[in-house]
BAFI-3210 file (N, C-alpha, C; in Angstrom, 3 decimals, decimal comma, padded with zeros to 6 digits):
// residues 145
n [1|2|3|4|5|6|7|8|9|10|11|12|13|14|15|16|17|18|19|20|21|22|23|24|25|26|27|28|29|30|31|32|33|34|35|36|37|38|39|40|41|42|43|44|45|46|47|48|49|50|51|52|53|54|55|56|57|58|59|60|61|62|63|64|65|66|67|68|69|70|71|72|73|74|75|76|77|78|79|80|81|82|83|84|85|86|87|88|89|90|91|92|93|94|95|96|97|98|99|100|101|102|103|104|105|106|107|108|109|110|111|112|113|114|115|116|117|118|119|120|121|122|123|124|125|126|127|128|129|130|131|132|133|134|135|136|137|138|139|140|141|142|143|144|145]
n.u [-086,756|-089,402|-089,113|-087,549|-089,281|-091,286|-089,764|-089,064|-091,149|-091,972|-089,693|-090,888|-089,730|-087,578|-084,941|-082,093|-079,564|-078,725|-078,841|-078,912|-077,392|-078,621|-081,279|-081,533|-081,541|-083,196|-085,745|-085,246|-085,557|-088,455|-089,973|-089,395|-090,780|-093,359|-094,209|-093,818|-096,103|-098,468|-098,227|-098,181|-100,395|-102,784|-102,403|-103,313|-105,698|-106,472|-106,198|-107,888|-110,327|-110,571|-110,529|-112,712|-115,330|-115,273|-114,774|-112,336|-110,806|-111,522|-112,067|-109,564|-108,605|-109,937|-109,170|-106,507|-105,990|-106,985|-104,827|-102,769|-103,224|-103,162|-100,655|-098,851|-100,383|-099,464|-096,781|-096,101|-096,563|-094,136|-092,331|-091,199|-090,091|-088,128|-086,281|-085,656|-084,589|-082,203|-080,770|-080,127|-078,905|-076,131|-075,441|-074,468|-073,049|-070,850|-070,679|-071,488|-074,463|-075,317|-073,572|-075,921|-077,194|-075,073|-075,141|-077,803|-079,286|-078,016|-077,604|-080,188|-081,012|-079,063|-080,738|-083,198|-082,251|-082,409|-079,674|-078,874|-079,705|-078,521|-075,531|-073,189|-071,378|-072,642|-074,250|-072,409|-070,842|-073,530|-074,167|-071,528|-071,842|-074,054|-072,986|-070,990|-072,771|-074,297|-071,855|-071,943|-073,949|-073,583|-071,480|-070,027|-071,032|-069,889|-069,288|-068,972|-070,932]
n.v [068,237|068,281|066,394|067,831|069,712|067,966|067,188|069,341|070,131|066,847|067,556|069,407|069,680|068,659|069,273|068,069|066,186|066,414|068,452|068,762|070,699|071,223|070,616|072,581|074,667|074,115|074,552|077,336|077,861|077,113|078,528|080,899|081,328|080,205|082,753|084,946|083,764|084,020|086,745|088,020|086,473|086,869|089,924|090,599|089,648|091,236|093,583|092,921|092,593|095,508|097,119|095,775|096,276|098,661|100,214|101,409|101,436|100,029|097,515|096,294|096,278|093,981|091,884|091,921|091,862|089,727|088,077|088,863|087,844|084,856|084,738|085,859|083,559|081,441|082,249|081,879|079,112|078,254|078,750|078,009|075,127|076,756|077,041|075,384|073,946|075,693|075,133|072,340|072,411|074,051|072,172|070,151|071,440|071,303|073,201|074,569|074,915|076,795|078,939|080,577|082,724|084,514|084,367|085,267|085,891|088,167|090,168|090,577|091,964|093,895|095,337|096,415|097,810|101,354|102,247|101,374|102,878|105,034|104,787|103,981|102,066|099,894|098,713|098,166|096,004|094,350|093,728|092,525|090,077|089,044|087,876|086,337|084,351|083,824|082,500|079,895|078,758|077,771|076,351|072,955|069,899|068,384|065,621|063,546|060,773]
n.w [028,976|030,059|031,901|033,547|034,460|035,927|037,976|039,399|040,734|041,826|043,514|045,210|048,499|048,927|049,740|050,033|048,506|044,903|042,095|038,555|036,070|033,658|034,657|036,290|034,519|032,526|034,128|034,373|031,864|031,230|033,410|032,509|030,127|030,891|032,747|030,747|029,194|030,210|031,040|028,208|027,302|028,802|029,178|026,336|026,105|027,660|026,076|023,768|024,808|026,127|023,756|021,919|024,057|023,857|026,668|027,321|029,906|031,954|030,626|029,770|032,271|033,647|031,979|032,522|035,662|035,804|034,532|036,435|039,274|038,446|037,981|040,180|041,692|040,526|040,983|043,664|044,269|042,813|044,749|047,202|045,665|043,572|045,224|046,479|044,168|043,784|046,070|045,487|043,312|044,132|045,974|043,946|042,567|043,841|046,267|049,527|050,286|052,329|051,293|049,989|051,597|051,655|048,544|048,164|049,964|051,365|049,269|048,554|051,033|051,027|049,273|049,819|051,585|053,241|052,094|049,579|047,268|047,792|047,555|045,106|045,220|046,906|045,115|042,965|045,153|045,171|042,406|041,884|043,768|042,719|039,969|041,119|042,342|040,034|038,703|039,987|039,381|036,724|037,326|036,552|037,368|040,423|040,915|038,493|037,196]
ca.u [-087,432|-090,401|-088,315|-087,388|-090,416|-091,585|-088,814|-089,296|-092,618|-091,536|-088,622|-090,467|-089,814|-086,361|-083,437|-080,698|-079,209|-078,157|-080,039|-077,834|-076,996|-079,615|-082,821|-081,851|-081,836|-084,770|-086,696|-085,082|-086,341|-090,022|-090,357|-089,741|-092,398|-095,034|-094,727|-094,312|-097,641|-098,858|-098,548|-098,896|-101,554|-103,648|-102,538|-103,405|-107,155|-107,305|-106,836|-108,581|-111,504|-110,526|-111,261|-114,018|-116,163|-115,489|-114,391|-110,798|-109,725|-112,251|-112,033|-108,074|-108,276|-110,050|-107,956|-104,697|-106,127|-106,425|-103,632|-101,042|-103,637|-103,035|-099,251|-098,967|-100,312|-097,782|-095,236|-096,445|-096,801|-093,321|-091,070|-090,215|-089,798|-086,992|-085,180|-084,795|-083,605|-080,862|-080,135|-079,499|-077,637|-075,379|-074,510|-074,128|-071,569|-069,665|-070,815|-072,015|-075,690|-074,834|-073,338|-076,791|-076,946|-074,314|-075,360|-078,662|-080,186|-077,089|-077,586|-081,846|-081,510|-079,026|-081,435|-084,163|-082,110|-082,094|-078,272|-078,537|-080,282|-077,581|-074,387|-072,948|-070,455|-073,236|-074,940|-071,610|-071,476|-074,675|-073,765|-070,500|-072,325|-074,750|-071,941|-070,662|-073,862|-074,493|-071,293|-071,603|-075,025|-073,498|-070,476|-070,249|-070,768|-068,435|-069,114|-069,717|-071,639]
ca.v [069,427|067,906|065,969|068,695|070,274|066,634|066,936|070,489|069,766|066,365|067,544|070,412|070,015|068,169|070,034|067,143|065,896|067,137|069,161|068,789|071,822|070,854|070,372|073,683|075,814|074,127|074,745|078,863|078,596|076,860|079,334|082,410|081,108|080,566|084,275|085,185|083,576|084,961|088,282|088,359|086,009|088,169|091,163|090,498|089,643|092,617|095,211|092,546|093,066|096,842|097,277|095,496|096,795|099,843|100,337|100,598|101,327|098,679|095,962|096,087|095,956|092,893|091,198|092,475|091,460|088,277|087,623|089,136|087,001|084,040|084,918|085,431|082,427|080,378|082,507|081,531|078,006|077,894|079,761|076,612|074,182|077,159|077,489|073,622|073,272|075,717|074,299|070,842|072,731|074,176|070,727|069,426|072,026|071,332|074,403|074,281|075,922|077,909|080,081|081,147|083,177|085,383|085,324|085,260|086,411|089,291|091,006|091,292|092,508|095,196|095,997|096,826|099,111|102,764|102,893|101,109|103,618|106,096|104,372|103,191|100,539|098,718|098,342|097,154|094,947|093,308|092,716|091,221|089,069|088,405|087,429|084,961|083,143|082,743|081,474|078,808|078,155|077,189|074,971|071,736|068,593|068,055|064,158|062,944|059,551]
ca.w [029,442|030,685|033,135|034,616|034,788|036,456|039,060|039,958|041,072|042,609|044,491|046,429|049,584|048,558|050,134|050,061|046,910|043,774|040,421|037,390|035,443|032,779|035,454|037,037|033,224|031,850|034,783|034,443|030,805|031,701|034,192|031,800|029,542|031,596|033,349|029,266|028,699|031,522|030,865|026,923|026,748|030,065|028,672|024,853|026,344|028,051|024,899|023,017|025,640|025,969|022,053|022,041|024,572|024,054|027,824|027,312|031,345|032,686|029,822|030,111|033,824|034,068|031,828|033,175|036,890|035,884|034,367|037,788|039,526|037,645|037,631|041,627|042,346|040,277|041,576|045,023|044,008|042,388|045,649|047,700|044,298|043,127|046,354|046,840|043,523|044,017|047,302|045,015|042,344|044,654|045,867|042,804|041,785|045,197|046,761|050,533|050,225|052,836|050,560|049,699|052,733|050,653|047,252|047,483|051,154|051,499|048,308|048,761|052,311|050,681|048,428|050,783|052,220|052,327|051,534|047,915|046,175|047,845|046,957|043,727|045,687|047,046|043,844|042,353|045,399|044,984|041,017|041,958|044,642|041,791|039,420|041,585|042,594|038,632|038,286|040,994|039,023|035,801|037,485|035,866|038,769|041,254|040,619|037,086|037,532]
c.u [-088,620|-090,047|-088,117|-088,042|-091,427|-090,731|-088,662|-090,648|-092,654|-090,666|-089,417|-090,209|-088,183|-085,382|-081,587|-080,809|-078,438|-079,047|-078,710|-078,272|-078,304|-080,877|-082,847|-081,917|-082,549|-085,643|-086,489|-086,168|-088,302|-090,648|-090,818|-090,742|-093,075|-095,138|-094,761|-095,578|-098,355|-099,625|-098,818|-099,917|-102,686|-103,544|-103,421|-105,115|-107,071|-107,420|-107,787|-110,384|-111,358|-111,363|-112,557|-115,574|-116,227|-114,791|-113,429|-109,887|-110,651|-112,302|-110,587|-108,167|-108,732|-108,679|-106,954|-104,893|-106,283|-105,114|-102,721|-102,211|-103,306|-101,247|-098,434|-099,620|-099,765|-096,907|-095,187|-095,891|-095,275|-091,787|-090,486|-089,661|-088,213|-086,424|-084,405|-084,364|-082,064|-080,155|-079,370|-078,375|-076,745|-074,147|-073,854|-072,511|-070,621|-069,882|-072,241|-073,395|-075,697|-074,680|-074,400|-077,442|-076,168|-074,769|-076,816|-079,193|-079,690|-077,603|-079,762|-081,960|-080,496|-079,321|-082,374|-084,056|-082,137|-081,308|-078,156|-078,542|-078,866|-076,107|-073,889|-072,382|-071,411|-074,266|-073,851|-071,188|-072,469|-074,689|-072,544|-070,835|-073,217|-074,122|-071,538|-071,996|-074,120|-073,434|-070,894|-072,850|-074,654|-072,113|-070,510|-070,259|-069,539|-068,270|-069,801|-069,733|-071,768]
c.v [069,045|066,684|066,668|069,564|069,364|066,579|067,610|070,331|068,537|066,795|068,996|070,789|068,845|068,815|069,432|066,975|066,472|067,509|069,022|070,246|072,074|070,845|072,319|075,179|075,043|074,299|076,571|079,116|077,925|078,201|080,862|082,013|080,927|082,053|085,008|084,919|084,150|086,513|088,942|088,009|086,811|089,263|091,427|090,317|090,500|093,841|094,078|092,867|094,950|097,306|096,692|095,703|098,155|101,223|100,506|100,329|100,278|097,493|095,657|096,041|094,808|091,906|091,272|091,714|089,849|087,541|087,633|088,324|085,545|083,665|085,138|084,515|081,387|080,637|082,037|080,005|077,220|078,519|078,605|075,571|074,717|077,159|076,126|073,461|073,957|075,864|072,710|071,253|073,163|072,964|070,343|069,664|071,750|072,268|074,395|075,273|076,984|079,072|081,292|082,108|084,372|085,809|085,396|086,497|088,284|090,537|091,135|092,036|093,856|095,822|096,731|098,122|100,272|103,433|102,247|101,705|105,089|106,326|103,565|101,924|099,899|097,961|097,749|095,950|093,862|092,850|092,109|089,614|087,973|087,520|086,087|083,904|082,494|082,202|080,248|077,914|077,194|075,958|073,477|071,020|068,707|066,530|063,807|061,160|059,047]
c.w [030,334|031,947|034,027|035,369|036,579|038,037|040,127|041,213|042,109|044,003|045,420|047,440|049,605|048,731|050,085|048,449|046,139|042,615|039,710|036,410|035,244|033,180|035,900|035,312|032,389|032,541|034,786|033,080|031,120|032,398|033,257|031,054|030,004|032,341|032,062|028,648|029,283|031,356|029,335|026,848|027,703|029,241|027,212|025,042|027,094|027,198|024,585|023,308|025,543|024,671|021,989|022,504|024,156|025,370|027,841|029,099|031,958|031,986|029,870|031,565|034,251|033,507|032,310|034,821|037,073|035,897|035,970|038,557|039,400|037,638|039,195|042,140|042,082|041,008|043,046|045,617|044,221|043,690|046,208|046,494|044,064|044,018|046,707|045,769|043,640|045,052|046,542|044,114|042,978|044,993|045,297|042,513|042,903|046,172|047,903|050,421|051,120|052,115|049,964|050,403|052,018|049,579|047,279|048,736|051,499|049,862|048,157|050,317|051,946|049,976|048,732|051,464|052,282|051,620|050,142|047,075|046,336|047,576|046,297|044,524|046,019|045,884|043,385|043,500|045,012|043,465|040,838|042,971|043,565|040,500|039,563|041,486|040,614|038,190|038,697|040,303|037,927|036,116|037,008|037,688|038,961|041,094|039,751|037,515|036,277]
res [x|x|x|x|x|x|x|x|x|x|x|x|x|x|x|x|x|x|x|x|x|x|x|x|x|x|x|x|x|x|x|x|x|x|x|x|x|x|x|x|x|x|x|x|x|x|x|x|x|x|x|x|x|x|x|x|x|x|x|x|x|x|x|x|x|x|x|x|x|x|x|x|x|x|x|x|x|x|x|x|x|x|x|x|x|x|x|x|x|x|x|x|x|x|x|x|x|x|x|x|x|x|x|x|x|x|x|x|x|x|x|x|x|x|x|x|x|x|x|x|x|x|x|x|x|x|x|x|x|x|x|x|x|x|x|x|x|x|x|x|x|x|x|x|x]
***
């Protein structure tokens, strides 16, 4: 786990290669816990502050502003790191990154749009697009070493 953490962080600006399964879903679960700490542990000091003062909409607002503070500038931090790794996991699995162009770039630019919210098919589009890409995520290697 802490390898992968280690690697993430190494590899950010790492577009060639390969991520193994294992680097690219301990860095999914790392990730959810720290925006989980994030926002319980921020939030949890802002009632705690709320209650306390007395203040409840200005002692919860600091806390809380910290925290998405605190939590947008990881996420900031962490945007090139996730994109090169699943540029490597792609590889890995055999699967020309390109493809990411499809599952990833295609299904947020028809989300944006005005026609998503207006028709069911492109919503089941964009969760069959989504479908695929996670099942290109969990592909075992194309070359066991």
């Amino acid at each position: 786990m802490l390898k992968a953490f280690k690697l993430y962080w190494k590899n950010y600006f790492n577009f060639r290669g390969v991520s193994k399964r294992s680097e690219y879903w301990w860095m999914q679960l790392i990730n959810a816990v720290i925006f989980a700490v994030f926002v319980l542990g921020f939030g949890g000091i802002g009632i705690i502050t709320a209650l306390t003062s007395g203040k409840t909409v200005q002692g919860f607002g600091i806390g809380a502003l910290i925290g998405i503070i605190v939590a947008v500038v990881y996420a900031l931090a962490a945007i090139i790191p996730g994109i090169s790794l699943v540029f490597r996991r792609y590889r890995d699995a055999g699967v020309t990154p390109w493809w990411l162009l499809a599952t990833a770039v295609l299904p947020a630019l028809i989300q944006v749009s005005d026609f998503y919210d207006k028709y069911a098919w492109l919503r089941t589009i964009v969760f069959i697009i989504s479908v695929i890409n996670f099942i290109i995520l969990v592909l075992p290697s194309k070359n066991k070493d």
